[in-house]
C-alpha positions in Angstrom: 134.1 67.6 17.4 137.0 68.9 15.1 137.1 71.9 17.0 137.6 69.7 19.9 140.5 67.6 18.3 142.3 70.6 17.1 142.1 72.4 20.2 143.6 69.3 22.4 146.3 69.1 19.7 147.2 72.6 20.7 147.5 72.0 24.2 149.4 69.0 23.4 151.9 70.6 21.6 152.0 73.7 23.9 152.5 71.0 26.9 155.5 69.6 25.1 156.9 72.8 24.5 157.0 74.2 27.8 158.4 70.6 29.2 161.3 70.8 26.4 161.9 74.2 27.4 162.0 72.9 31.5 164.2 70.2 30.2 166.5 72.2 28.4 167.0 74.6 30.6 167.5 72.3 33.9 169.9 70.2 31.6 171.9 74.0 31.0 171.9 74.7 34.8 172.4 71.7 36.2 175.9 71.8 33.8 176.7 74.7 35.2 176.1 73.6 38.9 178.3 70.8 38.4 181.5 72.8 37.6 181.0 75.0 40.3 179.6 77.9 38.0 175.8 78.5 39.5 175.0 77.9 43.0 171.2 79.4 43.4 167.8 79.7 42.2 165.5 80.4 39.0 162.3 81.2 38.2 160.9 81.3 34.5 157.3 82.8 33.2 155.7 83.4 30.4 152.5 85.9 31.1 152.9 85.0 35.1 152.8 81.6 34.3 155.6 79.9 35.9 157.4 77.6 33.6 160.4 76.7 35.5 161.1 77.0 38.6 164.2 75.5 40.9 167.1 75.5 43.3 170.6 74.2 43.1 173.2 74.4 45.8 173.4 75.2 49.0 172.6 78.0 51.1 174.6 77.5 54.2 177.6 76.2 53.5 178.8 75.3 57.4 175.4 74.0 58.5 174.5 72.3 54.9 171.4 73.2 54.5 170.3 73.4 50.9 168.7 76.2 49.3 164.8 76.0 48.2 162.6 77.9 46.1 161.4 79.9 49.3 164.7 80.9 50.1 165.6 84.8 50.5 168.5 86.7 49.1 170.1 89.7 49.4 169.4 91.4 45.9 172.2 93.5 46.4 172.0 96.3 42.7 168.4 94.6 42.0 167.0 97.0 45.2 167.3 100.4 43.2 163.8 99.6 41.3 162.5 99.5 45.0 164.0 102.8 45.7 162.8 104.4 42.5 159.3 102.8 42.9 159.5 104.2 46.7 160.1 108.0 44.9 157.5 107.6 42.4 154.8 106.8 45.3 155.9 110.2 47.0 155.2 111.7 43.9 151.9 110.3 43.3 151.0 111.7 46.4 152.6 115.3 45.9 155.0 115.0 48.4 157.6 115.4 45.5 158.4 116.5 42.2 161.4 115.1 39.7 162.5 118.1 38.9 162.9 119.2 42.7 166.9 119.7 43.2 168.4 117.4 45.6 169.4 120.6 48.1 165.4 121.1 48.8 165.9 117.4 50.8 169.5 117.4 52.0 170.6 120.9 51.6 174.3 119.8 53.4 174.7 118.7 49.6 173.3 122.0 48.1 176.9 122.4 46.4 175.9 119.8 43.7 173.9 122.9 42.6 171.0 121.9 39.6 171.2 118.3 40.1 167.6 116.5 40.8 165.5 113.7 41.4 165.2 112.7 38.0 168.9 112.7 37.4 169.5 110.8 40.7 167.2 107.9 39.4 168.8 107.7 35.7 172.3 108.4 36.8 172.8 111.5 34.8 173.5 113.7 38.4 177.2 113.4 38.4 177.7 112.7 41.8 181.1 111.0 43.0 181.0 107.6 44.3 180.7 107.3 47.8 182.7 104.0 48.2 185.6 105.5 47.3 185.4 108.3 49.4 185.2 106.0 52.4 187.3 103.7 51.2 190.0 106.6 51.8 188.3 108.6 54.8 186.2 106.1 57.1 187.0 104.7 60.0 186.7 101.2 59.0 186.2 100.0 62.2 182.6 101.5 62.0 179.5 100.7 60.1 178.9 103.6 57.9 175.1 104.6 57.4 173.4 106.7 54.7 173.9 110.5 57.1 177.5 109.2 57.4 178.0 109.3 53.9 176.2 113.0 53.3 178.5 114.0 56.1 181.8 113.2 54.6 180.0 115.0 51.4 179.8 117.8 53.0 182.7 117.9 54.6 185.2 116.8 51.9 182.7 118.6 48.8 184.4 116.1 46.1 184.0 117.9 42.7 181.2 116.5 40.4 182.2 114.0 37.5 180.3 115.7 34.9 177.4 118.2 34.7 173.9 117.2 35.5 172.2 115.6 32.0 175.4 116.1 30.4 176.1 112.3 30.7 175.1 108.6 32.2 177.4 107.3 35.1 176.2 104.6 37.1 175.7 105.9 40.7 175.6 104.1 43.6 175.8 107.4 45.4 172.3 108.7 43.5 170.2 105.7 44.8 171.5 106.2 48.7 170.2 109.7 48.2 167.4 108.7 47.2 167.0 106.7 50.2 167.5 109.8 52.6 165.0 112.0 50.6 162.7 109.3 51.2 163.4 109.1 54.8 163.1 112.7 55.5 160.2 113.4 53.3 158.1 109.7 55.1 159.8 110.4 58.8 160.0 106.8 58.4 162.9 104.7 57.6 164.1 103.1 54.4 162.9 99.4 55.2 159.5 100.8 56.9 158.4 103.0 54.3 159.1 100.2 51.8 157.1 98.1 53.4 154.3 100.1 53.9 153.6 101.3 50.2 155.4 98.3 48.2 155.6 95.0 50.2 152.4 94.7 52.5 149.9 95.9 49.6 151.7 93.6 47.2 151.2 90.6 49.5 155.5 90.8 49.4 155.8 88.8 52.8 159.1 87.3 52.2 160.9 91.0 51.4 162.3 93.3 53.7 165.5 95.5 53.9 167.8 93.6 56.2 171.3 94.8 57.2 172.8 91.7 59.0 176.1 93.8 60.4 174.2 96.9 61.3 171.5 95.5 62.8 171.7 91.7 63.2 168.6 90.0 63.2 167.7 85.6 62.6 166.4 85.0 59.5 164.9 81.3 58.8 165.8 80.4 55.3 168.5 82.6 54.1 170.7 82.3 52.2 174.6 83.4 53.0 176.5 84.7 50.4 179.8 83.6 50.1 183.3 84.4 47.8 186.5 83.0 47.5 189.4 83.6 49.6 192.5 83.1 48.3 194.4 83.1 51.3 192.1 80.2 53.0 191.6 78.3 49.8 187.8 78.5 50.3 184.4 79.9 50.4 183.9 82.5 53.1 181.4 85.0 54.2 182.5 88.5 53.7 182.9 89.1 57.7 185.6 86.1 57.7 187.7 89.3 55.5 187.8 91.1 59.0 185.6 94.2 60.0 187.3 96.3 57.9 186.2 94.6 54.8 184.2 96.9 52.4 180.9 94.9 52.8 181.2 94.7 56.3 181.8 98.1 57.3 179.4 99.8 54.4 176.6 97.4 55.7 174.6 100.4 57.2 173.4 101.8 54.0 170.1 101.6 52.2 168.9 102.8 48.9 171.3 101.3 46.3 171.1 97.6 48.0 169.9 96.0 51.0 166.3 94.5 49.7 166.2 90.8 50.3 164.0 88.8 48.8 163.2 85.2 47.3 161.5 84.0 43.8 157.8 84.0 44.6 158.1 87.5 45.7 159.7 88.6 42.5 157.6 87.4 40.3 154.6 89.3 42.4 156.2 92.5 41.7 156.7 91.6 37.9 152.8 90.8 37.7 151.7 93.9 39.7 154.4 96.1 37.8 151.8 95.5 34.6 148.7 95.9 36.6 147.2 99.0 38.8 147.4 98.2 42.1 150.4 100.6 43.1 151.2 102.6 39.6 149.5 103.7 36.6 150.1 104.1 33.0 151.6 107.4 33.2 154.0 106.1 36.2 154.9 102.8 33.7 155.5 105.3 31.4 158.1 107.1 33.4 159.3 104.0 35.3 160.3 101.8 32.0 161.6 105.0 29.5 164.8 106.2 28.7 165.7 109.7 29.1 167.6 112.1 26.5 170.8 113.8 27.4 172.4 116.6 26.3 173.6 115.8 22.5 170.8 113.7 22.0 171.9 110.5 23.6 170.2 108.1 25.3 170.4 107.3 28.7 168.9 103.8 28.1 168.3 103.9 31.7 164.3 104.2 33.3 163.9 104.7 37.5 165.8 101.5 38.6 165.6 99.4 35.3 167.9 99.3 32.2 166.6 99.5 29.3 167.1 97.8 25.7 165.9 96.7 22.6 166.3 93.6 20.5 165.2 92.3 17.5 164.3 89.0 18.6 163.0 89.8 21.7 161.4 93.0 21.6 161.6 95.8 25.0 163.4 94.2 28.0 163.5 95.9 31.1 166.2 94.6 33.1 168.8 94.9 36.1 171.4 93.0 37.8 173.1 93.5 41.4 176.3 92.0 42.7 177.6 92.4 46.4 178.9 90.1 49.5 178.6 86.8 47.7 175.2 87.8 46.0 174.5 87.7 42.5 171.5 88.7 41.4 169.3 89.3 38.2 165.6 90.4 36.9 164.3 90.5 33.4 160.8 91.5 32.1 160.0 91.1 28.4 157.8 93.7 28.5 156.5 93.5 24.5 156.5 89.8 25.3 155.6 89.5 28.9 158.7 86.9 30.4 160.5 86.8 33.0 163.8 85.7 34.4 164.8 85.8 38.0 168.0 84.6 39.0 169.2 84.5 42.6 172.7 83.2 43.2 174.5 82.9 46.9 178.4 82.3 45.7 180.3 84.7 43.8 183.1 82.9 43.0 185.9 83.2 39.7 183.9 80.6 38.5 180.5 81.6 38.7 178.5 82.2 35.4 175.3 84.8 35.0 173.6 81.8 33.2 170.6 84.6 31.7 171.6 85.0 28.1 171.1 81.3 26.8 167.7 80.8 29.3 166.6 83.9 27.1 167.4 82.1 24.1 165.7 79.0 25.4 162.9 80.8 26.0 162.6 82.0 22.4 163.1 78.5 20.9 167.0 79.5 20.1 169.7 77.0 20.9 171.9 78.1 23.7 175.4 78.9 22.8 178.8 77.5 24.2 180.9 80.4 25.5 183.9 81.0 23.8 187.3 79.3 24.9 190.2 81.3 25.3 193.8 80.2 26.2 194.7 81.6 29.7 198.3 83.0 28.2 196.2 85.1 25.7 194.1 86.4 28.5 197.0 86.8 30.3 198.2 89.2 27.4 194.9 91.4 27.6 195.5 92.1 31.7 197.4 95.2 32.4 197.2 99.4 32.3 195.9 101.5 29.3 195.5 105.0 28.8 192.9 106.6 26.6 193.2 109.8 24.3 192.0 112.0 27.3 195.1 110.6 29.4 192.9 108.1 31.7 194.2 105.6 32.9 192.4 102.2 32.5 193.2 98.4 33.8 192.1 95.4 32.4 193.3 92.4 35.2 193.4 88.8 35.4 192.1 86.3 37.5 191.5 82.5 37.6 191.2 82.3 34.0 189.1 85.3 33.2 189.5 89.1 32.9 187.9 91.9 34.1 187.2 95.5 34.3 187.5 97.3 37.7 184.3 100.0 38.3 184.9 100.8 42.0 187.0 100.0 44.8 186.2 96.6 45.3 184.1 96.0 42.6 184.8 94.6 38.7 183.0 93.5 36.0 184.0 90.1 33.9 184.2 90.3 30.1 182.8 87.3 28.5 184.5 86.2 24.9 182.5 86.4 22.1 185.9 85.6 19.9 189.4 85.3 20.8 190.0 89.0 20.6 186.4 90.4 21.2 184.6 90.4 24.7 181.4 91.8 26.1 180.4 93.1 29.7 178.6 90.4 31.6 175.4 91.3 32.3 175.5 94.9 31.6 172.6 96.2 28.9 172.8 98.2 26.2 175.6 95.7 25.5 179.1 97.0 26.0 182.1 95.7 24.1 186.1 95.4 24.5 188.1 94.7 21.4 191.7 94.0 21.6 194.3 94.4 19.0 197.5 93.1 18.6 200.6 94.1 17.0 202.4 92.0 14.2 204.7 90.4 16.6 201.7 89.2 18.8 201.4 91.4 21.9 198.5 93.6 22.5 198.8 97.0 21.6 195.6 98.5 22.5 191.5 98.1 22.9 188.6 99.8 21.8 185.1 99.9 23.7 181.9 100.6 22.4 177.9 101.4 23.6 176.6 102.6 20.3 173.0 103.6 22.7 175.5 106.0 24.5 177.6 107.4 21.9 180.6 105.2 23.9 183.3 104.7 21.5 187.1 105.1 22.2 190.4 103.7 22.3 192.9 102.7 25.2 196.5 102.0 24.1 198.6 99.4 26.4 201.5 101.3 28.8 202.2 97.8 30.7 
C-alpha cells in the first residue's frame, strides 16, 4: 500500500513538472510571438516523449491561413544530416569509402587534389563557396543546379581556402558535392534516393526535397517563408525580390538545403537516430564525433551535426539552417536524450532563435532576459576591421542589432551577453565578439574567440 502512495506521489510530482515546464515555455514563446520575434512551430521531448508541442503564427500570410503542428518547412542548413546520413548508407553498402578523394566521383573537380569524403562532411576540404562564385559568374536569370555549379568549378578552378584537414570552414559547397556523389554513385536523384533509404523506411511521409522555383509543385500545408523588404515596408516571399534574387535563382540545388519537413517527422528521425533501423553503433559513432585536425584541433563538427559539450547538459548534437524566410533548428541531448525542434517561416530583424532559454527550461533553469543595448552603441560596433593577417572584416547594423556577414547574402546576428560582449546566435562550440573602446569612447578594435578551434584574434577598427 505505501508502495502504492509513494509511487502516485511520484507521478504527481512528475505531472506537475512537465505542465510547469509546458507552461513556462508557452508563457516564453507566446512573449516572443507577440513582438513579432517567433512566428513558427516547436516541439519538446524528453526520451521521445513529447512534452510540448505547438504553433504560433501564420503560414501564409496572403491567404491567412495559420500554421499547425502538421505543417512543413523548408529546413534550409538542417538538410546536411540528410545528406551525410545519405553517404553513410552508400558506405554501409560498399558503394563508398570516406577516405575516397572527391575526383574518383566528379573528376571535373580532380584539381582539389587529396580532398575526400570525410573532409566534405566535417568541412575540413577547403573548397571555395559556390555562392559567391555565382554571385559574380551566373546568369541570374537561370536557376542554377548542382552540375552547373561543378561546371563553373571547372571552368574558373578558384584556388582552395586552405589545405585539406589543415582547418574547419563551413562549406556549403562540401554538402552540394556530396549530393552529386550521391547521384552518380545511386543513378537516382538527390530527393529519390533520400526517400528510398531515409524517409519511406522511417515512416517520414511528410519529408521530401522540394525545389518550388526549379520545379514548382502544390503543396497542402506549407509553410511560405517570408523576410522583410525595406523598400515595400513588409513581409515578402523571396521571388517578390525579382528572379535574380539569390534564393530564387540558386533554387536548383540540393545537398546543403532543400529537405522540407514538419515536427512529427523530426522527432521520428531523432528516435530512430538512437535505435537500429537505418545505422549502427559504429555508424553513431562516426555520425556524432568530432574529428582531429592537423595541430591537434577539434573540428567539433560529426557528418551533418555540430557538436558540443556542457556542463549542465552533457553531449548535444545540434544544427541550425537559415535560408528564404526559413529558420530552422534541431537539438539532441544525446547523454540526456531531449530534444528541441524549432521551425520558423519569417526571418525578419526581429526574429529571435528562442532555443537557449527552452534548453534551460528544460533543465529546471530560469530563462534569461537578453541583454539591452542602446542602438547608438551598436551603432558604434558597425563598420570595417582588419586583422593582423590584413583581412578585412565588417561588423554592420541593422534595425537595432548587428551582425556578421559569412557569404553573399547571408549574416549572422550577435546576441549581447554585456554591453561590450556578444555571442554568435546559434552557432556551437559558442563563438564570441568582444569590443573595446578607447578612452574617449569609440571603439577601437574586437577580439573573437572559439577556444574548441583554437580561434582567437584581434580586428582593429579602419572605419
Amino acid at each position: 500500500m505505501k508502495k502504492n502512495i509513494m509511487l502516485l506521489l511520484l507521478l504527481t510530482c512528475s505531472f506537475k513538472v512537465l505542465a510547469q515546464k509546458e507552461e513556462l515555455i508557452d508563457n516564453y514563446i507566446n512573449e516572443l510571438y507577440q513582438k513579432n520575434a517567433f512566428n513558427g512551430n516547436i516541439l519538446v521531448a524528453e526520451k521521445g516523449q513529447v512534452v510540448f508541442e505547438k504553433s504560433y503564427g501564420l503560414a501564409n500570410e496572403k491567404t491567412q491561413q495559420k500554421l499547425n503542428t502538421q505543417t512543413c518547412f523548408e529546413l534550409a542548413s538542417v538538410s546536411k544530416q540528410f545528406t551525410a546520413m545519405g553517404i553513410v548508407q552508400l558506405q554501409k553498402k560498399g558503394k563508398l569509402s570516406y577516405d575516397d578523394k572527391i575526383s574518383k566521383y566528379i573528376p571535373e573537380l580532380s584539381f582539389y587534389g587529396d580532398v575526400t569524403i570525410k573532409n566534405l562532411l566535417t568541412h575540413t576540404g577547403g573548397i571555395p563557396d559556390y555562392m559567391d562564385l555565382l554571385a559574380k559568374e551566373w546568369d541570374k536569370s537561370k536557376i542554377a543546379t548542382n552540375d552547373d555549379v561543378i561546371k563553373a568549378f571547372e571552368k574558373q578552378k578558384p584556388a582552395p581556402l586552405f589545405s585539406p584537414n589543415e582547418k574547419w570552414e563551413y562549406s556549403n559547397t562540401g554538402y552540394l558535392l556530396l549530393a552529386t556523389i550521391i547521384e552518380r554513385i545511386s543513378k537516382q536523384s538527390y530527393g529519390e534516393y533520400l526517400d528510398k533509404v531515409i524517409f519511406k523506411p522511417l515512416k517520414m511521409n511528410n519529408t521530401f526535397v522540394y525545389r518550388r522555383w526549379f520545379k514548382p509543385e502544390t503543396k497542402n500545408n506549407y509553410a511560405s517563408g517570408y523576410l522583410f523588404s525595406r523598400e515595400l515596408n513588409k513581409k515578402v516571399t523571396p521571388d517578390e525580390f525579382g528572379s535574380d534574387f539569390y534564393v530564387v535563382y540558386l533554387d536548383g540545388i540540393v545537398g546543403d538545403g532543400m529537405v522540407n519537413s514538419n515536427l512529427e517527422d523530426l522527432l521520428k528521425w531523432d528516435r530512430a537516430l538512437y535505435g537500429d533501423e537505418i545505422i549502427n553503433d559504429n555508424d553513431r559513432k562516426m555520425i556524432f564525433s568530432s574529428y582531429e585536425m592537423s595541430g591537434q584541433r577539434s573540428t567539433d563538427y560529426g557528418f551533418g551535426w555540430m557538436l558540443t559539450n556542457s556542463p549542465d547538459y552533457g553531449k548535444i548534437a545540434l544544427h541550425s539552417g537559415s535560408w528564404g524566410g526559413y529558420i530552422t533548428y534541431i537539438e539532441r541531448h544525446l547523454d540526456n536524450d531531449k530534444t528541441i525542434i524549432v521551425l520558423q517561416n519569417n526571418a525578419l530583424s526581429t526574429t529571435e532563435i528562442p532555443v537557449k532559454n527552452i534548453r534551460r527550461i528544460l533543465y529546471n533553469q530560469q530563462p534569461e532576459k537578453q541583454v539591452k543595448i542602446d542602438n547608438s552603441t551598436l551603432q558604434q560596433y558597425a563598420g570595417k576591421y582588419v586583422t593582423e593577417t590584413g583581412k578585412t572584416k565588417e561588423i554592420i547594423y541593422e534595425d537595432g542589432k548587428i551582425y556578421v556577414p559569412v557569404g553573399q547574402e547571408e549574416k549572422l546576428e550577435l546576441i549581447p551577453v554585456s554591453q561590450t560582449k556578444f555571442i554568435v546566435d546559434g552557432f556551437s562550440p559558442e563563438v564570441s565578439y568582444e569590443f573595446t573602446f578607447d578612452s574617449e569612447g569609440k571603439v577601437v578594435k574586437y577580439r573573437v574567440q572559439q577556444p574548441e578551434q583554437g580561434i582567437d584574434y584581434e580586428a582593429k577598427k579602419i572605419e
